[in-house]
DOZA-331592 format. One record per residue: residue in one letter; x negated, y negated, z of N, C-alpha, C in turn. Coordinates in pm, whole numbers, padded with zeros to 5 digits, always signed. Each point is the difference from the previous one (the first is absolute). Layout:
<atoms>
AXYZXYZXYZ
...
</atoms>
This chain:
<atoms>
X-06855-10636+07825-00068-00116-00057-00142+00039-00039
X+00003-00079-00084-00208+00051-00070-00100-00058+00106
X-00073+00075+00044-00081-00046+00093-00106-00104-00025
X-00030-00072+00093-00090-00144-00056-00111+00027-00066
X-00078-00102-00030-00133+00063-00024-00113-00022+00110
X+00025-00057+00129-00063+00021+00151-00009+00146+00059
X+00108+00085-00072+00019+00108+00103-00097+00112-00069
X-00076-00046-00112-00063+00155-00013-00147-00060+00000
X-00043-00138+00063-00103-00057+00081+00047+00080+00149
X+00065-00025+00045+00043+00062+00160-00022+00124+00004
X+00043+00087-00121-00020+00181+00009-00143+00006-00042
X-00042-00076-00035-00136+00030-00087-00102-00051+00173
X+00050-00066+00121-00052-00019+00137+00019+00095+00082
X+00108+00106-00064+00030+00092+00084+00147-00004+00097
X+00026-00101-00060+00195-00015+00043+00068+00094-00053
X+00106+00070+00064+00076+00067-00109+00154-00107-00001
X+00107+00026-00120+00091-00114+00019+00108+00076+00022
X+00046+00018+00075+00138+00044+00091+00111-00069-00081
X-00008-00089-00009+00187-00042-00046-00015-00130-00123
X+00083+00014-00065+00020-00063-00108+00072-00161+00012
X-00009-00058-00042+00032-00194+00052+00085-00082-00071
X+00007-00089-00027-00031-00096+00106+00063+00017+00144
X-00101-00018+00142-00063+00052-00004-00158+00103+00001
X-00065-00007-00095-00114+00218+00019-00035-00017+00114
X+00046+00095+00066-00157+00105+00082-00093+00094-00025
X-00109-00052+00116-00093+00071-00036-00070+00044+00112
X-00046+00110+00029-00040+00076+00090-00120+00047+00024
X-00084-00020+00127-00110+00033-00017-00029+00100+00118
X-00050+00106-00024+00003+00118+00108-00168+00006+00048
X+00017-00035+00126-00179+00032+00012-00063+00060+00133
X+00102+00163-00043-00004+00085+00113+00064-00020+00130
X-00065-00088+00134+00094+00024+00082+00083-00153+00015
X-00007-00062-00079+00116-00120-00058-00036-00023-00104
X+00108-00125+00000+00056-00004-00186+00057-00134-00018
X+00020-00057-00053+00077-00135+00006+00091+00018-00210
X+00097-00128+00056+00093+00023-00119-00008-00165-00017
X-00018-00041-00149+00023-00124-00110+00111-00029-00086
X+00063-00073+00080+00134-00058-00112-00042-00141-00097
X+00038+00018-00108-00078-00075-00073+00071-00034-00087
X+00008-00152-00052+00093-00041-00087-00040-00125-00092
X+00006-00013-00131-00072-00119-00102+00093-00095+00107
X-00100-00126-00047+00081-00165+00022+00124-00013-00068
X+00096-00021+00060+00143-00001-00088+00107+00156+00019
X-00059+00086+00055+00057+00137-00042+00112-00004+00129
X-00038-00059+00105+00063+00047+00136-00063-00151+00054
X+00082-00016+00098-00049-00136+00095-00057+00069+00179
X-00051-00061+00001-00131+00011+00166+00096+00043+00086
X+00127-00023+00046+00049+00063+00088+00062+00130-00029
X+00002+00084-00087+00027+00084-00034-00095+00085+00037
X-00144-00002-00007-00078+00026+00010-00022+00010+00145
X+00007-00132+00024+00002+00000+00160+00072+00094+00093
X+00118+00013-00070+00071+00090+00094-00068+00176+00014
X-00034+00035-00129-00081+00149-00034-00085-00017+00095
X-00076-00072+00038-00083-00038+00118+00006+00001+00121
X+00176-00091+00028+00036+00027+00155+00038+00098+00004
X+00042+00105-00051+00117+00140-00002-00150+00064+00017
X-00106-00025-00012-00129+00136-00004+00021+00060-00118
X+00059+00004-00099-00035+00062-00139-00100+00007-00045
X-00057-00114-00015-00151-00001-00051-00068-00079+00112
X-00147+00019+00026-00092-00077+00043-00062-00128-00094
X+00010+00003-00110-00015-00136-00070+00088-00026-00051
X+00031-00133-00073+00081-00007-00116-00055-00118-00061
X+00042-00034-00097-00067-00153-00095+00047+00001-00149
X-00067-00109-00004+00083-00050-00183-00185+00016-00068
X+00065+00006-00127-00114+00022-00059+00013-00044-00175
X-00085-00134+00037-00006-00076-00141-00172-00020-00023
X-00019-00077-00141-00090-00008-00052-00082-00095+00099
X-00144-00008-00038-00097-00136+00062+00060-00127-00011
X+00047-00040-00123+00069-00092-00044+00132-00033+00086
X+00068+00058-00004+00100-00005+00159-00024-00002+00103
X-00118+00056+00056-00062-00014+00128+00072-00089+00095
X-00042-00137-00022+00054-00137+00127+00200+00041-00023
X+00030+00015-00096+00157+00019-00011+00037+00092+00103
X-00055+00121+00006+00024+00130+00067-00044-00039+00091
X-00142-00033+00058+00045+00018+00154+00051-00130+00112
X+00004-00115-00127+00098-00089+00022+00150+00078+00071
X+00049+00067-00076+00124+00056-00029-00008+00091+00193
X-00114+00080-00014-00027+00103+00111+00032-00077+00125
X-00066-00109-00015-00027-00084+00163+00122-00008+00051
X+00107-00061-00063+00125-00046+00022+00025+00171+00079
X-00035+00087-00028+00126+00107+00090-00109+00068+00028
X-00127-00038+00022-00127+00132+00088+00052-00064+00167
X+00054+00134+00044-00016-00010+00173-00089-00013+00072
X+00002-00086+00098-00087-00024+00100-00045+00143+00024
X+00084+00058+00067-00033+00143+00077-00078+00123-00046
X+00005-00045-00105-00035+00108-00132-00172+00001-00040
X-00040-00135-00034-00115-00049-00025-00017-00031-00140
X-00128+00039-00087-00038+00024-00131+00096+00136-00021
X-00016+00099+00033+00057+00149-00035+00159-00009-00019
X+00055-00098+00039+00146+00042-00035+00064-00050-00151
X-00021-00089-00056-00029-00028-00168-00119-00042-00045
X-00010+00045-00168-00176-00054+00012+00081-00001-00135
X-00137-00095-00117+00005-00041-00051-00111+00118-00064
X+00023+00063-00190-00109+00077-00017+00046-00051-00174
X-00133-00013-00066-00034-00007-00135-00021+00098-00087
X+00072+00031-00105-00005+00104-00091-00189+00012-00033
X-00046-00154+00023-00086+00046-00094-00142+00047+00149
X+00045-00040+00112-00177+00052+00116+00111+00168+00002
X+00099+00032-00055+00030+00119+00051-00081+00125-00144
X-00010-00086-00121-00101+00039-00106-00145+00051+00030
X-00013-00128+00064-00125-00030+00033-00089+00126+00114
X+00109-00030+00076-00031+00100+00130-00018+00152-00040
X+00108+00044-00126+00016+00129-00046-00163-00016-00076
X-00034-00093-00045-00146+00026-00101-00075+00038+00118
X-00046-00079+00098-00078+00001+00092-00007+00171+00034
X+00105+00071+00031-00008+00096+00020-00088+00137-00102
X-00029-00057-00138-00117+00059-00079-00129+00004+00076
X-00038-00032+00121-00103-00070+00030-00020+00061+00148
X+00099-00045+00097+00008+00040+00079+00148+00076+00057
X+00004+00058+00075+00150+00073+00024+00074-00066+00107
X+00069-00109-00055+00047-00077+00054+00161+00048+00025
X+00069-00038+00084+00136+00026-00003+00074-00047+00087
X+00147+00119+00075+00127-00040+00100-00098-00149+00087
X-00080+00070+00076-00051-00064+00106-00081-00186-00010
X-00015+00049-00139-00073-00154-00058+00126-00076-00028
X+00097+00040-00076+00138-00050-00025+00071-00077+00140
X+00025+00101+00096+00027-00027+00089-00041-00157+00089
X-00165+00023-00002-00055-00152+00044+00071-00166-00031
X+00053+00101-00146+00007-00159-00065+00175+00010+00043
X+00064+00063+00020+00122-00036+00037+00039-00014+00105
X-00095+00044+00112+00014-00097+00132-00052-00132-00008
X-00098-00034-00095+00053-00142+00012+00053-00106-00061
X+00098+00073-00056+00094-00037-00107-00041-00074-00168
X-00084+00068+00003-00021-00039-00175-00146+00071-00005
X+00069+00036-00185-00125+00103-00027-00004-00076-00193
X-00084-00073+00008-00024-00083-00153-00151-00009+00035
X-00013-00026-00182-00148-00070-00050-00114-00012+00136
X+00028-00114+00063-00072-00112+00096+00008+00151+00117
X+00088+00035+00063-00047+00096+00088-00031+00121+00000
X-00058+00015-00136-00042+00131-00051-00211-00024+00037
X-00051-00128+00020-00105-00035+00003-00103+00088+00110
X+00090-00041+00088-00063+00098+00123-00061+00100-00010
X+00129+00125-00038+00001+00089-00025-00144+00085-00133
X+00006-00140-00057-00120+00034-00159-00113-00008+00130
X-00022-00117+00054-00145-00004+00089-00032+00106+00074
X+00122+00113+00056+00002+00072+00074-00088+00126-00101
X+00104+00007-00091-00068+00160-00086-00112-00053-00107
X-00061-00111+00009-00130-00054-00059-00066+00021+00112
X+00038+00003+00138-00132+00019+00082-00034+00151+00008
X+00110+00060-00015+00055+00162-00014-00093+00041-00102
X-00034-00018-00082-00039+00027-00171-00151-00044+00044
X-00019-00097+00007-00149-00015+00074-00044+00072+00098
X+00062+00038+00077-00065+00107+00077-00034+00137-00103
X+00095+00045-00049-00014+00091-00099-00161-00016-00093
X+00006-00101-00096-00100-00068-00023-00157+00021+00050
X+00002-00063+00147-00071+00065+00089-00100+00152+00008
X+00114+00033+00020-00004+00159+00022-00069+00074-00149
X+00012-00066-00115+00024+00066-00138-00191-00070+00012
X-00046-00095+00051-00131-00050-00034-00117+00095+00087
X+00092+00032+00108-00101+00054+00068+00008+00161+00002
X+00096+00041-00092-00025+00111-00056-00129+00033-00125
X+00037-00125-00073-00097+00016-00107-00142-00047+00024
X-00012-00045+00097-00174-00047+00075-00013+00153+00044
X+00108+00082+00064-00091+00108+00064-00039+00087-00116
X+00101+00016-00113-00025+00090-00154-00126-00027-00036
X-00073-00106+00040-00180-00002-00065-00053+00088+00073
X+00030+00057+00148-00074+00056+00071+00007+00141-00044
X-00124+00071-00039-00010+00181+00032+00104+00060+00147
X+00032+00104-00072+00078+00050+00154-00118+00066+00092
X+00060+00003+00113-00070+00022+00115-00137-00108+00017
X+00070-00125-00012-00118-00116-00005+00063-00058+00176
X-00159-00021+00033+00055-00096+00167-00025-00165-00025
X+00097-00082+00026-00027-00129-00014+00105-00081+00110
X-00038-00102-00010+00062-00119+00103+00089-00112-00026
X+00085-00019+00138+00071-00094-00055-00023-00124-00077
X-00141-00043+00107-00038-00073-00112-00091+00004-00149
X+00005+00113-00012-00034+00019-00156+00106-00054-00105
X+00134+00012-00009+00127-00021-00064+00012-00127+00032
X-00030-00091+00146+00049-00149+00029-00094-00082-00056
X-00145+00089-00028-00119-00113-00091+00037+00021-00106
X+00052+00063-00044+00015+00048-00153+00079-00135-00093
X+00001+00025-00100+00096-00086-00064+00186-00003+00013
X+00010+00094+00102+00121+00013+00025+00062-00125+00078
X+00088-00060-00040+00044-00192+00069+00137+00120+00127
X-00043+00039+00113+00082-00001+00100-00075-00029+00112
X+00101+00005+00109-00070-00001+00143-00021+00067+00009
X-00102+00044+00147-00050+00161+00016+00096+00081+00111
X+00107-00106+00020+00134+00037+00084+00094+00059-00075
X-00026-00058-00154+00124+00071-00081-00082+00142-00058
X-00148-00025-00052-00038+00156+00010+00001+00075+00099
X-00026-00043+00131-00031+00108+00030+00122+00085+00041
X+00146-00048+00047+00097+00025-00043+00061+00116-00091
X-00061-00041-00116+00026+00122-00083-00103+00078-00009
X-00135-00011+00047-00057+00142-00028+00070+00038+00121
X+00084+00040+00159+00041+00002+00077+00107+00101-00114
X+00090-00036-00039+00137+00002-00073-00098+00147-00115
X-00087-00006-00012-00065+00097-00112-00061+00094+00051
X-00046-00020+00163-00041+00092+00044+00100+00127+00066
X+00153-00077+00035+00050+00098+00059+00110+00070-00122
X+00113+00075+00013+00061+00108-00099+00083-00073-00019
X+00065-00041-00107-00042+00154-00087-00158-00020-00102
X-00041-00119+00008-00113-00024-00081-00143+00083+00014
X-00029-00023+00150-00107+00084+00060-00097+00013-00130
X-00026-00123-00051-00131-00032-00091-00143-00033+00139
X+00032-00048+00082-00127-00033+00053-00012+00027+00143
X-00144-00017+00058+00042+00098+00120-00111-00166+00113
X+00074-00014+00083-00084-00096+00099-00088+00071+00050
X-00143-00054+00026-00107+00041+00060-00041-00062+00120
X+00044-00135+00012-00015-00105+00073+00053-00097-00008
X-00038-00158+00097+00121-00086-00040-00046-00083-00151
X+00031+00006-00067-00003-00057-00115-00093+00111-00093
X-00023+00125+00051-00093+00102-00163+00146+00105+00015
X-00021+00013-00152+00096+00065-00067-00060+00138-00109
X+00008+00070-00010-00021+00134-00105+00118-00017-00091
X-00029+00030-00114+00083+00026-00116+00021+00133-00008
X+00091+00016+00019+00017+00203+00000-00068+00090-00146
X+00058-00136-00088+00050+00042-00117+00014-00122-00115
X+00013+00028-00122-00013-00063-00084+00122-00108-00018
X+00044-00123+00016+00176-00016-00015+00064+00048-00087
X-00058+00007-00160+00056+00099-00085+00048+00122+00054
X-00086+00085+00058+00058+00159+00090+00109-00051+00058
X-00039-00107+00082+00144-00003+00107+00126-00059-00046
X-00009-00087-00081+00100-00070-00072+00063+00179-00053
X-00058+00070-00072+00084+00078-00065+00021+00112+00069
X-00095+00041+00125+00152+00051+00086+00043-00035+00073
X+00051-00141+00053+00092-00085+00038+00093-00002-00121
X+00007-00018-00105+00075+00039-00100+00122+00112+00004
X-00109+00100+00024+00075+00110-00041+00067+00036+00153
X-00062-00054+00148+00097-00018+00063+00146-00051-00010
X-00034-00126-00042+00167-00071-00009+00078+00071-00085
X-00020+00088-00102+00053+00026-00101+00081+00143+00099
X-00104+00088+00045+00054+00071+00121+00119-00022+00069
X+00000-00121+00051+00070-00080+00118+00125-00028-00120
X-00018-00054-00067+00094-00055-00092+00095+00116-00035
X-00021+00116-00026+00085+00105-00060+00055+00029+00129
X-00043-00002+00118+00052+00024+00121+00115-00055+00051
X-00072-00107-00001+00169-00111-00010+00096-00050-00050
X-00066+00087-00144+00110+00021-00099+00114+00114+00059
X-00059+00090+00032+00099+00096+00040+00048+00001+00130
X-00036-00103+00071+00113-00027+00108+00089-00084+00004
X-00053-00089-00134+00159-00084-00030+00101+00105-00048
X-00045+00124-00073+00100+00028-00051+00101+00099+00068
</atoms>
């Protein structure tokens, strides 16, 4: 059968799809476990079918999977045969289109098995419970953010300049001096080793961030060919 158009959102999370449907599995390996997704449109197969792939241990999830627009239909449909014993995780309810969505998200941050997973223990993964998850890697991204401002406050400084924490917290920089000081902490130790503590709150700039940015650079790039060749 031609495979849906959900399943190369799922490979594109890092699922691989084991078996062909109605029906698909899909498999997610994440070293020392793994869990398996039986997955089937609204209409393709009925809930106890499903259910049973479930009691036999075939798969650790299973669910129907229709549009937003179907939503109340489907997990209308779910309730009638979700087991007590089971919880959210034993059918769930998932939307072609937060499974889009989720695959975009992953441009951004490296999202995947394990994020997937959340949403199918508690049985539905659509639109509305994709929200969380945005607040989560918006706070994620802001930290980043963070980090990217108080890099470029230290780039005004000459290297081998001594200054204070609170030099950067008077500054025009809008953080706490809990979230700087934090990262000069995070900048002082390796692989960055841009700055060196002198005391509690004075800091030395080793170095220029330009210098260090570019051989931190050419570290990862190091590291990167490295682990290139132990995948292979």
């Amino acid at each position: 059968a031609e495979a849906p158009g959900f399943s190369a959102d799922l490979e594109r999370l890092g699922l691989s799809r084991e078996r062909n449907g109605p029906p698909w599995f899909f498999r997610a390996s994440l070293g020392r476990r793994a869990y398996t997704l039986a997955l089937c449109r609204l209409g393709e197969c009925e809930p106890p079918e499903l259910l049973e792939l479930r009691r036999q241990g075939s798969v650790q999830y299973a669910g129907l999977v229709a549009g937003e627009s179907m939503r109340e239909e489907a997990l209308a449909e779910l309730a009638q045969w979700r087991p007590s014993g089971l919880g959210g995780g034993g059918l769930c309810y998932i939307s072609p289109e937060a499974l889009q969505k989720l695959a975009k998200l992953r441009q951004v941050f490296p999202v995947g098995p394990v994020e997937v997973e959340r949403f199918l223990k508690t049985g539905r993964l659509d639109l509305e419970s994709l929200h969380h998850l945005e607040d989560e890697l918006e706070g994620i991204l802001g930290e980043r953010a963070a980090f990217s401002s108080v890099l470029l406050s230290l780039a005004e400084m000459p290297q081998q300049s001594v200054f204070l924490l609170a030099d950067l917290v008077g500054s025009d920089l809008p953080l706490e001096a809990d979230t700087v000081r934090q990262i000069l902490d995070v900048l002082a130790g390796p692989p960055f080793l841009l700055l060196k503590r002198l005391s509690p709150g004075e800091y030395l700039l080793r170095t220029t961030v330009a210098d260090a940015l570019a051989e931190f650079t050419q570290y990862a790039r190091l590291m990167a060919t490295r682990a290139e060749a132990v995948l292979r």
